[in-house]
C-alpha positions in Angstrom: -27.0 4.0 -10.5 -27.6 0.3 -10.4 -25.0 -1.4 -8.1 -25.3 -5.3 -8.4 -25.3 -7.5 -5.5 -26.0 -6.8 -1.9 -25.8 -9.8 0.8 -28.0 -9.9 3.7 -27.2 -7.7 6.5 -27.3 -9.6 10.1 -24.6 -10.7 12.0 -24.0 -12.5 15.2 -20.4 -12.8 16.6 -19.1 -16.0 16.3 -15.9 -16.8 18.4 -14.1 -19.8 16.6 -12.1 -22.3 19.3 -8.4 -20.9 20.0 -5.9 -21.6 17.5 -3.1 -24.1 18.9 0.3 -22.4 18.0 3.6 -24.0 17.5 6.4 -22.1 16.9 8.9 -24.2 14.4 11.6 -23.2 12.7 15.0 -24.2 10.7 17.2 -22.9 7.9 18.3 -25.1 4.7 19.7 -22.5 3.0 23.4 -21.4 4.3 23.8 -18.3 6.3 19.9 -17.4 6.8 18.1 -18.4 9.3 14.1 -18.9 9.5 10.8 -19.6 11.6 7.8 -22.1 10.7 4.6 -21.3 12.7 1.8 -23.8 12.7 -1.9 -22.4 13.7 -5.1 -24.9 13.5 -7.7 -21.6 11.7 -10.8 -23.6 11.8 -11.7 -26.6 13.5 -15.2 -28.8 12.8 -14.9 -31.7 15.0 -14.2 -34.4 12.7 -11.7 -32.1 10.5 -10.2 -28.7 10.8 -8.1 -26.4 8.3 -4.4 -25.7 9.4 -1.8 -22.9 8.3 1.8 -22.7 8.3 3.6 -19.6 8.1 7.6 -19.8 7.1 9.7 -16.5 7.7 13.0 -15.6 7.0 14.5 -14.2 10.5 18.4 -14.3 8.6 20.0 -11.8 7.1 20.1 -13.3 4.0 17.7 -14.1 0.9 15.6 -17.8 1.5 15.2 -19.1 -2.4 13.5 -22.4 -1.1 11.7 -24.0 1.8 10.2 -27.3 2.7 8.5 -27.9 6.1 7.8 -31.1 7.1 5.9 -32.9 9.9 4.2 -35.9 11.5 0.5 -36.2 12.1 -0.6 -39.3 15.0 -2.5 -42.3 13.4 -6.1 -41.1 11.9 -5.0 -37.7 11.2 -4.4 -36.3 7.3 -3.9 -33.6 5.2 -6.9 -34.1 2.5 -6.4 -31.2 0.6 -4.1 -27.9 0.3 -3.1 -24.7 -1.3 0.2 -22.3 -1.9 2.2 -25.4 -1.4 2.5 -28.9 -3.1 1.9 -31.5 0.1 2.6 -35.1 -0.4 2.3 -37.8 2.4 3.6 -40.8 3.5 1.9 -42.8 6.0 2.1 -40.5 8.9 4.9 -38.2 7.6 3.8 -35.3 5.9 5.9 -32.9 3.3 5.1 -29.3 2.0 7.2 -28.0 -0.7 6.9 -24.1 -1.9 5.3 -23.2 -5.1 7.5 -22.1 -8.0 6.1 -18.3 -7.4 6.4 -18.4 -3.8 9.9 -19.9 -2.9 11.9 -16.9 -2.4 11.5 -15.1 1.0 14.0 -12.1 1.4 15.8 -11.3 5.3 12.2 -10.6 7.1 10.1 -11.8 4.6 7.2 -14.6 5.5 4.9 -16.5 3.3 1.8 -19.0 3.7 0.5 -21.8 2.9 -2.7 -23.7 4.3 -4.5 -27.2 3.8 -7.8 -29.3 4.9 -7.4 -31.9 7.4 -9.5 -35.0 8.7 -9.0 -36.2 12.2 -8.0 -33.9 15.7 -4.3 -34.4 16.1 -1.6 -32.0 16.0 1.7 -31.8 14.2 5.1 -33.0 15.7 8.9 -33.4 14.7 9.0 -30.7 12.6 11.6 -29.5 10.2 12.0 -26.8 7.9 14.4 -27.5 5.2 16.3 -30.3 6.5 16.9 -28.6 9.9 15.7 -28.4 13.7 12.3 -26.6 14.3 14.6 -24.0 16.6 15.3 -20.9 14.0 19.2 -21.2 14.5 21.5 -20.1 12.1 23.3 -22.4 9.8 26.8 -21.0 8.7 28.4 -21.5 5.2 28.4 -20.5 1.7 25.8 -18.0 0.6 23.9 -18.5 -2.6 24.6 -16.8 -5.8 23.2 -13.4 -6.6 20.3 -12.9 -9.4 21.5 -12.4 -13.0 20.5 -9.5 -15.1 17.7 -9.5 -16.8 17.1 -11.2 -20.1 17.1 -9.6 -23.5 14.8 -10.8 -26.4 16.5 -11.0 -29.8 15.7 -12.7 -33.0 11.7 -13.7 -32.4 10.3 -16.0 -34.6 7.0 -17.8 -34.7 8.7 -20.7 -32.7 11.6 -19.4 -31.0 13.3 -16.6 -29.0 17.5 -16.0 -28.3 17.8 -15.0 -24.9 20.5 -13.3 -23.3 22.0 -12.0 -20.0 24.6 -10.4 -18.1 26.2 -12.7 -15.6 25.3 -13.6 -11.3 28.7 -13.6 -8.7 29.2 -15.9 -6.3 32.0 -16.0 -3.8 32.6 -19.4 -5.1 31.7 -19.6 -8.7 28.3 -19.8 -10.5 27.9 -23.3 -11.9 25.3 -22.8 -14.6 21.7 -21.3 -14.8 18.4 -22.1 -14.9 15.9 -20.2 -17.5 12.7 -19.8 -16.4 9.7 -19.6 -18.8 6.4 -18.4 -17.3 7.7 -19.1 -14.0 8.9 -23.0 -15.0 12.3 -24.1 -15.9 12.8 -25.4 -19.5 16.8 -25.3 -19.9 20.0 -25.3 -17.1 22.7 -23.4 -19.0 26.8 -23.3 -18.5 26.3 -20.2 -21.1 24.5 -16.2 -20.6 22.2 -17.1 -23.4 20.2 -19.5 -24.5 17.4 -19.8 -27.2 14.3 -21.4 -26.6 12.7 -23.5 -29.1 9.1 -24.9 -30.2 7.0 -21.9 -28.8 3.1 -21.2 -30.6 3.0 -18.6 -32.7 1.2 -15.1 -31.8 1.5 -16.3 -27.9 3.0 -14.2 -25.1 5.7 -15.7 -22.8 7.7 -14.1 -19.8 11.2 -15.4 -19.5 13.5 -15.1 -16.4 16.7 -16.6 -15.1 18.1 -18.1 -12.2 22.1 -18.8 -10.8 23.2 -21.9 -9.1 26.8 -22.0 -7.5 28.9 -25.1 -7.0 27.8 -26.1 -4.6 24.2 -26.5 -6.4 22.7 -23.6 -4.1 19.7 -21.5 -6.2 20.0 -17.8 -6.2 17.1 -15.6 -6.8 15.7 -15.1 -10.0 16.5 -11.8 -12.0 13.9 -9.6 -13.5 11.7 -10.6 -15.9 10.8 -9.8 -19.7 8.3 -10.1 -21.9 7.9 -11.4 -25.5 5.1 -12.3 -28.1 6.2 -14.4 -30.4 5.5 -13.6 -34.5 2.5 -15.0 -36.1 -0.8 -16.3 -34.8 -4.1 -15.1 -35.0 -3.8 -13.1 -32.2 -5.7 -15.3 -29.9 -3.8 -15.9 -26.9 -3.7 -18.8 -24.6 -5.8 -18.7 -21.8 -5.9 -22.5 -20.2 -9.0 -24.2 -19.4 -10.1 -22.3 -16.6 -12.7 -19.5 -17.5 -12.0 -16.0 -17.1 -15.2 -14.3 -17.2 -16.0 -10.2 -16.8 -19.3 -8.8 -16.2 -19.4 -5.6 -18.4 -22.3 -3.0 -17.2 -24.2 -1.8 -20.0 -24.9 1.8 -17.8 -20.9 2.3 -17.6 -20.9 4.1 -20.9 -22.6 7.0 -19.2 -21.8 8.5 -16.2 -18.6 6.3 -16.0 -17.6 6.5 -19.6 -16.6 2.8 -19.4 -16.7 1.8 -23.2 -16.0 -1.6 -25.0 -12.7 -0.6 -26.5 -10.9 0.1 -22.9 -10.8 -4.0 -22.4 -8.6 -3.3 -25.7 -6.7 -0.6 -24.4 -6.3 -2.3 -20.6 -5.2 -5.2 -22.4 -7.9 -7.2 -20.6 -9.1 -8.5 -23.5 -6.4 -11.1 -24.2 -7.1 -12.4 -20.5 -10.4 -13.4 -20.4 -12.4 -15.9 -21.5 -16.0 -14.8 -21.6 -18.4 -11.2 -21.1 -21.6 -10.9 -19.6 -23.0 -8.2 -20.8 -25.4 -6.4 -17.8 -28.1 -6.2 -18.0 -30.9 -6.9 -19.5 -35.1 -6.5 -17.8 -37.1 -9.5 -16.8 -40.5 -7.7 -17.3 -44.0 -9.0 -16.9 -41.7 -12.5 -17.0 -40.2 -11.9 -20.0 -36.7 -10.9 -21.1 -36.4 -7.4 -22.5 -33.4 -5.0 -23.7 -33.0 -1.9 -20.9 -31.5 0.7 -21.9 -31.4 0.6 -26.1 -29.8 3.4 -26.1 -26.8 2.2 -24.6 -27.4 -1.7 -26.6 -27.4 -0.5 -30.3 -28.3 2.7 -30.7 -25.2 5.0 -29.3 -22.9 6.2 -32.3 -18.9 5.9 -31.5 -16.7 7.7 -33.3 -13.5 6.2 -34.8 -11.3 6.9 -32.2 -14.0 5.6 -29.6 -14.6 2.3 -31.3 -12.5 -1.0 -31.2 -12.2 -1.0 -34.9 -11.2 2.5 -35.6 -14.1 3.3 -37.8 -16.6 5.3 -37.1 -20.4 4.3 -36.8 -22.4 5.6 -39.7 -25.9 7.4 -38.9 -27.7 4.7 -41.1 -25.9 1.6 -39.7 -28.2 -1.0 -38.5 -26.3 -1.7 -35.2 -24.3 0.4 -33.3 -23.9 0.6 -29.3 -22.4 -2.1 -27.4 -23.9 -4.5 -29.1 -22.0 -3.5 -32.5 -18.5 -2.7 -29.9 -18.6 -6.4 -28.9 -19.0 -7.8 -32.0 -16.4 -5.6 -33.4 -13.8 -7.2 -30.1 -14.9 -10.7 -31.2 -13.8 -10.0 -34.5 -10.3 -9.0 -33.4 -10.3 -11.6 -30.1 -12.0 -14.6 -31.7 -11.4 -16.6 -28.5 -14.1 -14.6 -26.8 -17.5 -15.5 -25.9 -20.2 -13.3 -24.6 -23.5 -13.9 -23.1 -26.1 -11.4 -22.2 -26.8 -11.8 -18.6 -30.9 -10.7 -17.5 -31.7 -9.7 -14.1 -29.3 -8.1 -11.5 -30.4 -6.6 -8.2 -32.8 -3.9 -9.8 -34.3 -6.7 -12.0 -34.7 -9.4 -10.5 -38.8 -9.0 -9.5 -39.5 -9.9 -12.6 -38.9 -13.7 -12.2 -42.0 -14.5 -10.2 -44.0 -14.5 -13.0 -41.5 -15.5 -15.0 -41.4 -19.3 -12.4 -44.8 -19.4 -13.4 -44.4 -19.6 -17.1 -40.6 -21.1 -17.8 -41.4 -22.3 -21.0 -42.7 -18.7 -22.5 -39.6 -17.2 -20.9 -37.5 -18.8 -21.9 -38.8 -18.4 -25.3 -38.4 -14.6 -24.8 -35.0 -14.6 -23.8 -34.0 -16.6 -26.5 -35.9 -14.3 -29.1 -34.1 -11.3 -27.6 -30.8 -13.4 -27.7 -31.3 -14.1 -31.8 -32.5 -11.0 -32.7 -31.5 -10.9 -36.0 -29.6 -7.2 -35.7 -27.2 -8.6 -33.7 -27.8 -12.8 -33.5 -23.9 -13.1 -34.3 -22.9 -11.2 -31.0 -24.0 -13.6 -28.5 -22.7 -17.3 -27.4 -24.9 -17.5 -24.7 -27.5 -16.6 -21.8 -27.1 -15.7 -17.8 -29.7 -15.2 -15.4 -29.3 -13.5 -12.3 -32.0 -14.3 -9.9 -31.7 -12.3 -6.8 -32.7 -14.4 -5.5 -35.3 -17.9 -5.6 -37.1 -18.0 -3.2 -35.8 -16.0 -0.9 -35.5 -12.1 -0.4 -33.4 -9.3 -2.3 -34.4 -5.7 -3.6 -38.3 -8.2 -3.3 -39.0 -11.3 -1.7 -39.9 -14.2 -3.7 -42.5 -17.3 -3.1 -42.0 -19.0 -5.9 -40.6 -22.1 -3.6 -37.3 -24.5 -3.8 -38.4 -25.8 -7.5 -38.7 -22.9 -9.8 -34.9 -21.8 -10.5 -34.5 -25.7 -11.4 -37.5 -25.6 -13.1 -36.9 -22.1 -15.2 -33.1 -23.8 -15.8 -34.3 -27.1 -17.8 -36.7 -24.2 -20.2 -34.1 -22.6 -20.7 -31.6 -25.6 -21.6 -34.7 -27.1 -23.9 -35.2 -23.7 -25.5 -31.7 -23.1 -26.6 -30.0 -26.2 -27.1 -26.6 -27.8 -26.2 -24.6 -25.7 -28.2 -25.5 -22.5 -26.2 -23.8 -21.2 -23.5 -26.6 -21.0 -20.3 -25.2 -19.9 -16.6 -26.3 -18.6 -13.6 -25.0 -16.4 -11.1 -26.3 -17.7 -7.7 -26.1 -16.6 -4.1 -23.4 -17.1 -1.7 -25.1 -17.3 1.4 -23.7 -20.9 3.1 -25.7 -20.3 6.1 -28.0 -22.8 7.8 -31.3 -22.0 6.1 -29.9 -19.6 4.2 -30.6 -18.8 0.7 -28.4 -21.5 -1.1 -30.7 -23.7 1.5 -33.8 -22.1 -0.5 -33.4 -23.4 -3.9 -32.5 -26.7 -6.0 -29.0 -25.4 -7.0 -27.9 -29.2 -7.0 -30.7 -30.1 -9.4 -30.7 -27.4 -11.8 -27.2 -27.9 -12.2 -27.5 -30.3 -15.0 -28.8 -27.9 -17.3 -26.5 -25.2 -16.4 -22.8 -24.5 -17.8 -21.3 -22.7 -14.5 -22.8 -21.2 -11.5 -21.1 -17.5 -11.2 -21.4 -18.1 -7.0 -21.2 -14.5 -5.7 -18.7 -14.7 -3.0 -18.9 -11.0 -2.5 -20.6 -8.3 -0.5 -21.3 -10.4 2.8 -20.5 -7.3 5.0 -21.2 -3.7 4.7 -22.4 -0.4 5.4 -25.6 -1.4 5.4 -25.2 -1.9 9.1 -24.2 1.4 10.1 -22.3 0.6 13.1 -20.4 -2.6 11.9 -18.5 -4.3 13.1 -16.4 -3.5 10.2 -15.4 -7.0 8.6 -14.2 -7.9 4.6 -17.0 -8.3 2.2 -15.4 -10.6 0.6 -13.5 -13.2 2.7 -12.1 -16.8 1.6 -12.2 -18.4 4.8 -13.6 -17.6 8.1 -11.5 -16.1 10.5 -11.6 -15.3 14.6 -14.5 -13.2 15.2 -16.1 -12.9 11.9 -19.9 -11.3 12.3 -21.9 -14.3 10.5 -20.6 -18.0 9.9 -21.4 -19.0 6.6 -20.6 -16.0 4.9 -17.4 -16.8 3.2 -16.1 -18.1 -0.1 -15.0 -21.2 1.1 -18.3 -22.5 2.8 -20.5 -21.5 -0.3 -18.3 -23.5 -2.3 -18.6 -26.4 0.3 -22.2 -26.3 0.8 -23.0 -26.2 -3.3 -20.5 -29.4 -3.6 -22.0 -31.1 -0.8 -25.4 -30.7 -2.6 -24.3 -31.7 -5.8 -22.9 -29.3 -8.1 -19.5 -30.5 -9.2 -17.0 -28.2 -8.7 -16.2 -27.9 -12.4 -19.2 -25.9 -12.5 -18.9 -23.4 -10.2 -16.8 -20.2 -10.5 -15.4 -18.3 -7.2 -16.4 -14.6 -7.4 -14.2 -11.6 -7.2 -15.3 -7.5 -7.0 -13.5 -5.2 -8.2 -14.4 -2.6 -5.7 -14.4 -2.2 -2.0 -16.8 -1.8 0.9 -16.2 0.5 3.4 -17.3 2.4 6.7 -16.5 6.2 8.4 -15.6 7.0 12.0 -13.9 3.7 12.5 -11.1 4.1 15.0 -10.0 0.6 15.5 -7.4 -0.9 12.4 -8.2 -4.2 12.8 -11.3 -6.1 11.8 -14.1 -6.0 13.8 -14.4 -1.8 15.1 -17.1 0.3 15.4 -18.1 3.1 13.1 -20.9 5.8 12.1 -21.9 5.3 8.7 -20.8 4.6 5.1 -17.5 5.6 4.0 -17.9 8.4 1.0 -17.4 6.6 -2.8 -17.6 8.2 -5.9 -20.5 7.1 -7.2 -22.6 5.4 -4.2 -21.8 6.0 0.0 -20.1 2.4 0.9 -18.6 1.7 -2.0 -15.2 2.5 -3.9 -13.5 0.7 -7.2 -10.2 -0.3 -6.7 -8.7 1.6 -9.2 -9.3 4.5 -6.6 -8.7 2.7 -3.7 -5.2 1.4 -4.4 -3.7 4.6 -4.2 -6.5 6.4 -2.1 -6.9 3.9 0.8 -3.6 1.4 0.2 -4.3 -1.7 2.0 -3.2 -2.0 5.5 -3.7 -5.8 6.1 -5.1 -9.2 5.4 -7.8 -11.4 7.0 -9.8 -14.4 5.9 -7.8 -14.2 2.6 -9.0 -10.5 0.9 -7.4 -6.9 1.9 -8.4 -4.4 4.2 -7.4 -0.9 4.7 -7.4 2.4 7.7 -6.8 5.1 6.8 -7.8 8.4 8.6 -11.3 7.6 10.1 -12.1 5.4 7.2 -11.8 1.3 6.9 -12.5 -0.1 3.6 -12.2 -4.1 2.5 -11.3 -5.1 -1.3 -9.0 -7.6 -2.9 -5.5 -6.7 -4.6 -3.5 -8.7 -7.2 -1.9 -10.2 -4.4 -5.3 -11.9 -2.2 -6.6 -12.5 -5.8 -3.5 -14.6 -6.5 -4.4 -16.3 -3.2 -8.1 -16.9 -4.7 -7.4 -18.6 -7.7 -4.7 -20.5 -6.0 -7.3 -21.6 -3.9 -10.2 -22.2 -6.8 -7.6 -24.3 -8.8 -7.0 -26.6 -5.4 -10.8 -27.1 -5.2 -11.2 -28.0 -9.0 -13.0 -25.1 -9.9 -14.1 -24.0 -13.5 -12.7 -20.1 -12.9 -13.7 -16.8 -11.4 -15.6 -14.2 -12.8 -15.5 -10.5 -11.7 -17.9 -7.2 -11.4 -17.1 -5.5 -13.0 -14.4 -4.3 -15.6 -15.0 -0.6 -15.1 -13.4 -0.9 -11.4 -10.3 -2.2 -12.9 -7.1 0.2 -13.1 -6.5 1.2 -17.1 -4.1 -1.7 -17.5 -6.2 -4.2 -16.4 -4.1 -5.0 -13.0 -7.2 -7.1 -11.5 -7.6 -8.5 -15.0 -4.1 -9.5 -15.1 -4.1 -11.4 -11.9 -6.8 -13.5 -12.6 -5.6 -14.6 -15.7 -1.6 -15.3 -14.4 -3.6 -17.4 -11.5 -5.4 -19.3 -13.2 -3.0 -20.1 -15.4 
C-alpha cells in the first residue's frame, strides 16, 4: 500500500514563554452569567498571537457575546479569526460569528487574532458588563421556535413555516435565517422567501426575539433544493479540492461513484487523481488497470450503465468522465509523483522541457483527452530528502514549473503540492517556491503528518496542528508557519491551499492523555501500523481533546491525533482570515459514507 506523505521525523522540545492570563468576565444577556479569559499563545518579540475564551458560567442559554478591550499605544490587533474584530484607536471590539454566538449554561467558545507590539489588554468588558462574571437579573430570552417546514418549492422561492417560541413576556417577531444569515424579521410563523437560484440547496432556520428585543436560540434546521438548475451547486470561490487514490478501488473498494453516493460530489471543486509514475523523467500511467481498463457494472458505475467488453475506456478514467458529465462544475487533474514516485524527478530537473512534454502527452491522450482540466506534480521533495534524497539544487522545481506552464498553456490547470516544513533550513528553505509561483495555479501546502510513529517513543503530539502550542516537539511544524514562511517569500496567499487528512496518526502504550507522553510503538490501523481513517476513528477512538487547533484522542493504551468537522471548521475559518485560495484533502476514501469531512469543508468555506 502506497500511503502519501510522511514529514521528517526529529524533534527537539521547544518551551514557548508563559502565557499571561487574565481572567475577565461579564454577562449581557439577562439572567446568565459568563467568564472571558485572555491567554498571549505565542509571542515573537515584535508581535505575538492572543486568544480569548468566553464561557457561559449561568444557568441560562448565552445567544450573543461581545468582549471588548484596550491595548496601550503601539499595540494592535492585525489580523483575527472566529470573531469579527474592529478597532478604534486604542479600543478594541470582538463580536461573535453568526455560527458561534450561542453558548448554552457551561458552554465556552474561542476566538484568536495576530498582534503587533508587547502590551497587554485592559478594561475589559464582555457584553456591556464588568470583567467580574456576576450575574445580571432580569427577563430571560425567548425559547427556540420549531423547526421550519418547506412547502411550495419553486425554482425561486420556498413558503416557510413554523410552530411558535414562548416567552414570559411575549415574542415580538422572528428572525429567518438562511444559510446561517438573516434575510427577513417576521411578526408571522411563516414566511416565504423569494429570488433563490434554481437547482441550489439552502438550509433555513429561525430565530425569536421578545419585547424587549432579546434573541433566543435558533430552532432546528431544514433543508431544501430548490426546482430547476443543472444540478451544479454553488460552491463560492474558494477551491474545494480531493485527492482520489487510483489504488482505492482494490483493496479498499473506494470507487468513483461513492463521491455520488456520499454526496461529496456537489461539495467540491476539483479531483486529483493519484497517481501517476515519473519514470526515467518522464510521466507514465501506473496501474492501467485501475486507469481504463477495469469493467464496472451498472450498479457500480456513476451512470448506471454497465461498461461493455469492447468499450474503448473504462476504469476511473471513464468513472470520472461519467461524474463530470453529471457535475459539470468539476474539474480534475491528474496529479504525478507522490511519496513512492517521486525519484523520478531528478532526471526529470535535468530535462524539463521533454517532461513536460511527456506529461502533457499522457494528459491528451486521445482515449480519454476530455477527462482532464489539468496537471499536479508532487515532488517529494526538491532538493531535499523523502522516500530519496534529491541534488538537483534550489532552481529545478522553478525551473520544471515554467516547462510545464510553456508546455500546456494558460488555459490548463497546473499545481503543485509542496512541503510544509517552515523550519529554519528546512525544506520550504530548499527550493524557489516564491519564484515558481508564477507559473503555478495553487500550491496544495501539505500541512499534515509533522509527527508520528515514526519515532517510536514520541512524544506523542498532533500531526496536523494549526498553530504551535506549549511544548510542541519541533517549531516550524505547523500549518500556520508554512503558510507564513511561503507568504513571506512570495507566494500570494491566493495561491496556496491549507491541507487537511482525512485520517489519523497514532501511537501504543501511551499512558499519559495529554499531548506530549511516552509510548512503545505504532498504534494498530487497518491498513498500515500508525495510521487510521477517520471514518473508523470517530467511533473507534472518539476524540478526547484539542491542541494547536486539530483533535486528539486516549483511549485504552492508544493516543491517536486527526481532525473532526469541528477543528476543520476551525481551519477554514482560519484559511479564509489569511486570504487563502481553499483546502484540499487526502484522501476521499477516509471520509465517513456521507461525506462528513467533505461537508465541512465545503460549509467552511462557504
Amino acid at each position: 500500500m502506497r500511503f502519501r506523505h510522511r514529514a521528517a521525523a526529529g524533534f527537539a522540545t521547544l518551551l514557548l514563554p508563559f502565557a499571561g492570563l487574565i481572567g475577565l468576565a461579564g454577562p449581557a444577556q439577562a439572567a446568565t452569567s459568563a467568564t472571558a479569559t485572555y491567554a498571549k499563545t505565542q509571542d515573537w518579540g515584535s508581535g505575538f498571537e492572543g486568544k480569548w475564551t468566553v464561557k457561559n458560567t449561568g444557568t441560562t442559554t448565552l445567544t450573543s457575546w461581545t468582549v471588548e478591550w484596550d491595548f496601550p499605544a503601539g499595540t494592535s490587533v492585525t489580523s483575527a479569526w472566529d470573531a469579527d474584530v474592529t478597532g478604534s484607536g486604542t479600543h478594541w471590539t470582538a463580536r461573535n460569528k453568526s455560527w458561534n454566538g450561542t453558548l448554552a449554561p457551561g458552554a465556552s467558545v474561542s476566538f484568536g487574532f495576530n498582534g503587533s507590539g508587547t502590551g497587554s489588554p485592559t478594561g475589559c468588558k464582555l457584553n456591556g458588563g464588568g470583567c467580574d462574571g456576576a450575574s445580571v437579573p432580569g427577563d430571560a430570552p425567548p425559547s427556540a421556535p420549531g423547526t421550519p417546514t418547506a412547502s411550495g418549492v419553486t425554482d425561486t422561492s420556498v413558503k416557510l413555516t413554523w410552530s411558535a417560541a414562548t416567552d414570559d413576556k411575549g415574542v415580538k417577531n422572528y428572525d429567518v435565517l438562511r444559510d446561517g444569515a438573516r434575510v427577513a424579521t417576521v411578526t408571522a410563523t411563516s414566511y416565504t422567501d423569494t429570488g433563490l437560484s434554481a437547482g441550489t440547496d439552502y438550509s433555513y432556520s429561525v430565530r425569536a426575539r421578545d419585547t424587549a428585543d432579546q434573541t433566543g436560540p435558533a430552532g432546528g434546521a431544514v433543508k431544501v433544493r430548490t426546482t430547476g438548475g443543472t444540478g451544479e451547486p454553488p460552491t463560492g470561490d474558494k477551491v474545494k479540492l480531493g485527492y482520489f487514490a487510483e489504488w482505492g478501488v482494490h483493496g479498499r473498494n473506494y470507487h468513483v461513484k461513492n463521491l455520488v453516493t456520499s454526496g461529496s460530489a456537489s461539495k467540491i471543486t476539483h479531483i486529483n487523481y493519484a497517481f501517476g509514475n515519473v519514470k526515467d523523467g518522464r510521466c507514465v500511467v501506473d496501474d492501467t488497470y485501475a486507469a481504463y481498463e477495469k469493467a464496472y457494472t451498472a450498479d457500480q458505475s456513476v451512470s448506471g450503465t454497465a461498461d461493455t467488453w469492447d468499450q474503448p475506456l473504462r476504469g476511473n478514467f471513464n468513472q470520472l468522465r461519467q461524474l463530470k458529465a453529471k457535475y459539470p462544475h468539476i474539474k480534475v487533474l491528474y496529479s504525478f509523483g507522490g511519496w513512492t514516485y517521486s525519484g523520478g524527478f531528478a532526471q526529470a530537473a535535468a530535462d524539463p522541457s521533454a517532461f513536460a512534454a511527456s506529461c502533457k502527452a499522457v494528459v491528451e491522450d486521445p482515449r480519454w483527452a476530455d477527462v482532464f482540466d489539468g496537471i499536479d506534480i508532487d515532488w517529494e521533495y526538491p532538493n531535499a530528502c523523502g522516500l530519496t534524497c534529491d541534488t538537483s539544487g534550489p532552481a529545478a522545481f522553478r525551473d520544471l514549473s515554467r516547462a510545464l506552464r510553456a508546455e500546456f498553456g494558460p488555459d490548463y490547470l497546473v499545481t503543485a503540492a509542496i512541503t510544509a516544513d517552515a523550519t529554519d533550513g528546512g525544506k520550504i528553505d530548499a527550493a524557489d517556491y516564491g519564484g515558481a509561483a508564477q507559473y503555478l495555479d495553487w500550491y496544495n501546502v501539505m500541512t499534515y503528518d509533522y509527527f508520528g510513529a515514526w519515532d517510536k517513543t514520541g512524544p506523542t503530539a498532533p500531526h496536523s496542528p494549526l498553530t504551535s502550542y506549549t511544548g510542541i516537539p519541533k517549531e516550524g511544524f505547523t500549518s500556520a508557519a508554512a503558510i507564513a514562511k511561503l507568504r513571506a517569500k512570495g507566494v500570494p496567499a491566493s495561491k496556496l491551499l491549507l491541507g487537511i487528512g482525512f485520517y489519523g496518526r497514532g501511537w501504543t502504550g501511551v499512558t499519559q492523555s495529554a499531548p506530549g507522553g511516552t509510548a512503545t510503538g505504532p498504534a494498530s490501523g487497518t491498513y498500515e501500523a500508525g495510521i487510521e481513517d477517520y471514518k473508523v476513528l470517530r467511533t473507534a477512538c472518539p476524540a478526547t481533546g484539542t491542541v494547536g487547533g486539530t483533535a486528539y484522542a486516549h483511549c485504552g493504551s492508544n493516543w491517536w491525533s486527526y481532525d473532526t468537522p469541528a477543528t476543520i471548521g476551525t481551519k477554514m475559518t482560519w484559511a479564509k482570515n489569511q486570504g487563502l485560495g481553499g483546502a484540499f484533502f487526502w484522501e476521499f476514501s477516509g471520509d465517513t459514507a456521507n461525506g462528513e469531512l467533505v461537508s465541512a469543508i465545503d460549509s467552511g468555506l462557504r
